[in-house]
C-alpha positions as CSV (number, residue, x, y, z in Angstrom):
1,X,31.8,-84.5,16.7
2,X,30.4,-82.7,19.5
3,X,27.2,-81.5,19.7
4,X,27.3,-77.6,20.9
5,X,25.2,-74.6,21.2
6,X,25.9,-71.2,21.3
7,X,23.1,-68.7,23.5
8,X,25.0,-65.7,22.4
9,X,24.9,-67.0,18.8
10,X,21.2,-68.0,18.6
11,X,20.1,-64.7,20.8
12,X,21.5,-62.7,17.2
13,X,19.7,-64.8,15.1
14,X,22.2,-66.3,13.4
15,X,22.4,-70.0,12.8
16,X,24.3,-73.0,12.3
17,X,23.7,-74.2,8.5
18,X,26.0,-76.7,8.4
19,X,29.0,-78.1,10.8
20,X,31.5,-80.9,9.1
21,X,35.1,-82.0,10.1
22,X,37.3,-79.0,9.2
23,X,34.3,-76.8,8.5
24,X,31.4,-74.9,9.2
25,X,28.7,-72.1,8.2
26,X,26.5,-70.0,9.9
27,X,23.6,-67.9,8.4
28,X,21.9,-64.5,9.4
29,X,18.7,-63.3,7.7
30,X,19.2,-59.5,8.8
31,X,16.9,-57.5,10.6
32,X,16.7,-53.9,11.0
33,X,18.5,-53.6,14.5
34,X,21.4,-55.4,12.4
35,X,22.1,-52.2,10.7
36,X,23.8,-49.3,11.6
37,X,23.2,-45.5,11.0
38,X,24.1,-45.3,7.8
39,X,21.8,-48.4,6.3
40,X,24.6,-51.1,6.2
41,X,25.2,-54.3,8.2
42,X,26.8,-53.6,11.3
43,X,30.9,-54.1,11.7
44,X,30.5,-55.5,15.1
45,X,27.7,-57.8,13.5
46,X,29.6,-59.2,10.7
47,X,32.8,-59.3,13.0
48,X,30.2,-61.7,15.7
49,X,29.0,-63.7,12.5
50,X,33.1,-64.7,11.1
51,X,34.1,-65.4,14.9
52,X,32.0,-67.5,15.9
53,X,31.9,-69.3,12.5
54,X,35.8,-69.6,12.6
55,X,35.0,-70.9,16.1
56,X,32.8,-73.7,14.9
57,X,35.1,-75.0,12.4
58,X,38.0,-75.3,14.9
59,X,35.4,-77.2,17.3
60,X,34.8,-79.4,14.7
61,X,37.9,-81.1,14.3
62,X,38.6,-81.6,18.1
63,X,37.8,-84.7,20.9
64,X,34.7,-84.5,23.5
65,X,37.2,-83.3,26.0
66,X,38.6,-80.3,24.3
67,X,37.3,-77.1,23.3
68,X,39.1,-73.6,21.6
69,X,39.1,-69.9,22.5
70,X,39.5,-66.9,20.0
71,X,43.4,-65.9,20.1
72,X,43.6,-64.1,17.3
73,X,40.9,-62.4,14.5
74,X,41.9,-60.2,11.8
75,X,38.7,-58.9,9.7
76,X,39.1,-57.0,6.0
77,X,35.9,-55.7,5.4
78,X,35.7,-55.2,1.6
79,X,32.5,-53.4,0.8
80,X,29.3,-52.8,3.0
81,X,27.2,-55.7,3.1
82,X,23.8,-54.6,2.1
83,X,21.0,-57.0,2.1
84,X,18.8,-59.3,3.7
85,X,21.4,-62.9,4.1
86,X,24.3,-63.2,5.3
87,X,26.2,-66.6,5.3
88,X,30.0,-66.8,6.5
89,X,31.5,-70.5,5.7
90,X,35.0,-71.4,7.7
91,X,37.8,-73.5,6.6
92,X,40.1,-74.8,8.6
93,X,43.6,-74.6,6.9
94,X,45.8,-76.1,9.9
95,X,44.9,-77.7,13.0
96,X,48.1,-78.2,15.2
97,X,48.1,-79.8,18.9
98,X,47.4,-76.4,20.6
99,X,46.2,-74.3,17.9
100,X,44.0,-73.9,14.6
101,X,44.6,-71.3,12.1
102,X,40.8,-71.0,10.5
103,X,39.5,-68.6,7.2
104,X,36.4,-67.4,6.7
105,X,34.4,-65.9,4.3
106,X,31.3,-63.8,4.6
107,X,28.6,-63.2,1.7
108,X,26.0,-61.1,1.4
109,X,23.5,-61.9,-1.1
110,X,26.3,-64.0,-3.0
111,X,28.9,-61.2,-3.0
112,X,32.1,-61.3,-1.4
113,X,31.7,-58.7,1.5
114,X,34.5,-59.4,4.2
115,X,37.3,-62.1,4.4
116,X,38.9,-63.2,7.8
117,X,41.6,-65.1,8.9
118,X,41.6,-66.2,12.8
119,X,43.5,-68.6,15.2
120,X,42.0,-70.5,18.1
121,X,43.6,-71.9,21.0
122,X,42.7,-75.4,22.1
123,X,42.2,-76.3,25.5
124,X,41.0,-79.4,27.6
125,X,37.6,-79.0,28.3
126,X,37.4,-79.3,32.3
């Protein structure tokens, strides 16, 4: 598998945890300019966190020479994530020749706080 970083990624805070064939998870320890006004997590941070997650999964199952772009993300937020971890773990659930359809999970202190389902497009890595 490759080895990959992510600037955009680290400059959140986030982190890889852990990156196996067909999956991945990524952890947040939240800070205060993660939060919007009314005391919650951020949308836009949690919708960052299941992305890119989704992303790494997808990576993990392709060649050197190929890499995947976001086509498609679809986000249900369940209940605002309060708290001071955040880790989202991705599944992929089918890789095809030019696509991979990925979930992902997101919990907050060990509760259930947004699901997401996304599909990545793969592409040769020029």
């Amino acid at each position: 598998m490759k080895d990959i970083k992510f600037p955009f990624l680290e400059h959140t805070g986030a982190r890889l945890k852990s990156f196996e064939k067909g999956s991945a998870e990524v952890e947040l320890y939240t800070k205060p300019h993660h939060l919007q006004h009314l005391g919650f997590i951020h949308g836009g941070v949690i919708s960052t966190l299941m992305d890119n997650t989704g992303w790494y999964a997808a990576m993990s199952n392709l060649e050197n020479d190929y890499t995947a772009v976001t086509m498609e993300i679809k986000i249900n937020y369940l209940k605002p994530a309060t708290g001071n971890y955040l880790i989202a773990k991705a599944d992929v659930k089918r890789q095809g020749r030019t696509t991979s359809f990925v979930t992902i999970e997101l919990m907050c202190e060990d509760k259930l706080v947004a699901y997401a389902t996304g599909t990545y497009a793969i592409l040769e890595d020029k």
